[in-house]
N, C-alpha and C positions, 0 to 999 in steps of 0.2 A: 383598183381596189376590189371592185367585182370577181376577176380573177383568182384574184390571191384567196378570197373567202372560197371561191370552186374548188383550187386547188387544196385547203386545205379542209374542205368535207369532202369531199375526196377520199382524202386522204385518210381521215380518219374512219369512213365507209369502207375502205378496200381492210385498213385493219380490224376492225368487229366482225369482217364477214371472215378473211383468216384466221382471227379465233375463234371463232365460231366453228368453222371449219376442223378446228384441230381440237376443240373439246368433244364435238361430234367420234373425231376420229378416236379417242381416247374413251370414250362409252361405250365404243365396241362397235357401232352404229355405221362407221366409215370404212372404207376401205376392202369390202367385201365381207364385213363379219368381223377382220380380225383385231382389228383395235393394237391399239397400244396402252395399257393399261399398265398396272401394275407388275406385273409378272414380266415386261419387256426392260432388258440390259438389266437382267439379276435382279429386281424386283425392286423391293420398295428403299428405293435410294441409293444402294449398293451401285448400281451402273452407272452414276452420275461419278462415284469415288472411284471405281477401277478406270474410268476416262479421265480421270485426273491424272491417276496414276499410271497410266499407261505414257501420255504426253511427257510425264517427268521423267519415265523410264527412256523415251526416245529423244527428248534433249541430253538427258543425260553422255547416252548412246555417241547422240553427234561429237558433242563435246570432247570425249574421249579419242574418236577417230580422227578429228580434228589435230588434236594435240600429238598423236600417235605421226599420223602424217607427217608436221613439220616437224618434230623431231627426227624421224627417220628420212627424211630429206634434207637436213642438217646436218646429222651426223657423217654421211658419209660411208668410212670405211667404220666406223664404229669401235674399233681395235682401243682409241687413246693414246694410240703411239704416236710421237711426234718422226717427222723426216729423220732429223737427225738421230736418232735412236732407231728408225729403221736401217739409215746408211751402216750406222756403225753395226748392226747384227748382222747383214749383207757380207760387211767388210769381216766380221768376223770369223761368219761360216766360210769366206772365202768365194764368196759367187763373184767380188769385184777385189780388182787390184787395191796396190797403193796408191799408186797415180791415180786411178779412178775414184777412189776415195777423196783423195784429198782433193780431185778439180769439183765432186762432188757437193763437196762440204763447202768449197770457195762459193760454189753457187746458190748455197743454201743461205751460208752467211753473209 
């Protein structure tokens, strides 16, 4: 039980002296002079909203590349041709015979 009460004024000592610490810092007092104050991440409140918005812009961002990825690893040749509508424009233009054709299409269907 002894313990548990250490550890937990402790605990609560290491956080009074960190904020302590960081109101310090923020009176201008800490850090060499420069504080963080008002006037730091656009001033008064504006930096806390553009960090919101920045995070939204780069989930957004993933999301996008995401979906862009498995599509275009899905897709393939992307065309929407099927085989058989390539054989037969093959077969049309003449790049492949009859025979060829038709052992072609045996194999398709």
């Amino acid at each position: 039980m002894k313990r548990i009460i250490q550890f937990i004024m402790g605990s609560i000592f290491g956080l009074i002296i960190s904020t302590a610490r960081n109101v310090f810092a923020q009176w201008g007092g800490g850090y060499g002079g420069w504080g963080h104050g008002p006037g730091m991440m656009g001033g008064y409140g504006f930096g806390g909203i553009f960090m919101v918005i920045f995070w939204i812009v780069v989930v957004i961002g993933i999301v996008f590349l995401i979906r862009w990825l498995v599509q275009s690893t899905r897709g393939g040749g992307g065309s929407g041709e099927s085989a058989l509508d390539i054989l037969k424009r093959r077969y049309a233009a003449g790049e492949i015979n009859k025979k060829e054709f038709e052992q072609k299409k045996k194999d398709l269907l």
